[in-house]
N, C-alpha and C positions, 0 to 999 in steps of 0.2 A: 118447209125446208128444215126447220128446225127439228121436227119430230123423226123426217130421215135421217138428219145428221144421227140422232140421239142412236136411232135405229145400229144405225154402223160401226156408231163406237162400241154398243154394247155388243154388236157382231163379232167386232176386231176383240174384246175383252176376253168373250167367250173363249175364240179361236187362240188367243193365248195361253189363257186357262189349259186346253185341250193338249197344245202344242209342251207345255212345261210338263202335264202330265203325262206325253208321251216318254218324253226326254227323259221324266224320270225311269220311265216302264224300261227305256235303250238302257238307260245307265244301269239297271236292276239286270237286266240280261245280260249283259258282257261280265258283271263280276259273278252272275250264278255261272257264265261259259266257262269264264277265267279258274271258279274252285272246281269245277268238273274235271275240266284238263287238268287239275293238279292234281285231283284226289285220283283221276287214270295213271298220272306219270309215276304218281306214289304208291300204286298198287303195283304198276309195271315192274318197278323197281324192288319191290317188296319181294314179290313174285321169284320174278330171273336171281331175285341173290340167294332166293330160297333154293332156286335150282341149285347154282352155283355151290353152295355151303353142302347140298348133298354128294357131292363130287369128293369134297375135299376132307384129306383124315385131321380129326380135332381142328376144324377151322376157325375155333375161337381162340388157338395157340396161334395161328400164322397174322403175322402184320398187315395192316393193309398194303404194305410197299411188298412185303413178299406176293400179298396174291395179286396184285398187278403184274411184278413178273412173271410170274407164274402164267397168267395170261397171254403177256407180250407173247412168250414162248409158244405156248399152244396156237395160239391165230396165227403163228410164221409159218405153222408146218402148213406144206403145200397142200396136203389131200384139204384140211382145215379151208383153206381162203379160197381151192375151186368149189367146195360145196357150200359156203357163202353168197359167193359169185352166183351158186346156181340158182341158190332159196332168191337170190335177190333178182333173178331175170325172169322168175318163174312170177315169182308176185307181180313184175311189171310186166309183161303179158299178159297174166289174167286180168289185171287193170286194163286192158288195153281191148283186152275181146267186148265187140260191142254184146249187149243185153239180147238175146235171141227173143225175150216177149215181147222186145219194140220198145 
């Protein structure tokens, strides 16, 4: 009885062992997920402003409060916010079509 007990414990030891070094493996994956999503949203952003700055004349003279209007203004005009609307139905449709390889 006593060599089973012994048996068990050292089961249950192991399987903790195992359990804590997964735990750590989860905790190690979420912050490597966690700096990927940032280092994409930081390049996204890097990116689009890099577009944006090509747009605009000397846009290290304009404020940021000017190029937010500046903005506001452009996204009101209509042709602007129906070809939004489109880019953004077009995306969710092609999300939507099932995989033709199965």
């Amino acid at each position: 009885m006593s060599k089973k007990l012994d048996r068990m414990k050292d089961q249950k030891e192991k399987a903790e062992q195992k359990l804590r070094y997964y735990q750590h493996q989860e905790k190690m994956l979420e912050h490597r997920i966690s700096e990927l999503t940032r280092k994409a949203r930081t390049h996204r952003l890097c990116t689009r402003g890099g577009m944006l700055e090509s747009f605009l004349i000397c846009p290290g003279e304009l404020t940021d409060n000017q190029v937010m209007e500046l903005l506001k203004l452009s996204f009101r005009q209509q042709e602007v916010v129906l070809a939004l609307a489109k880019m953004i139905h077009d995306l969710q449709e092609a999300r939507n079509v099932p995989d033709p390889s199965g």
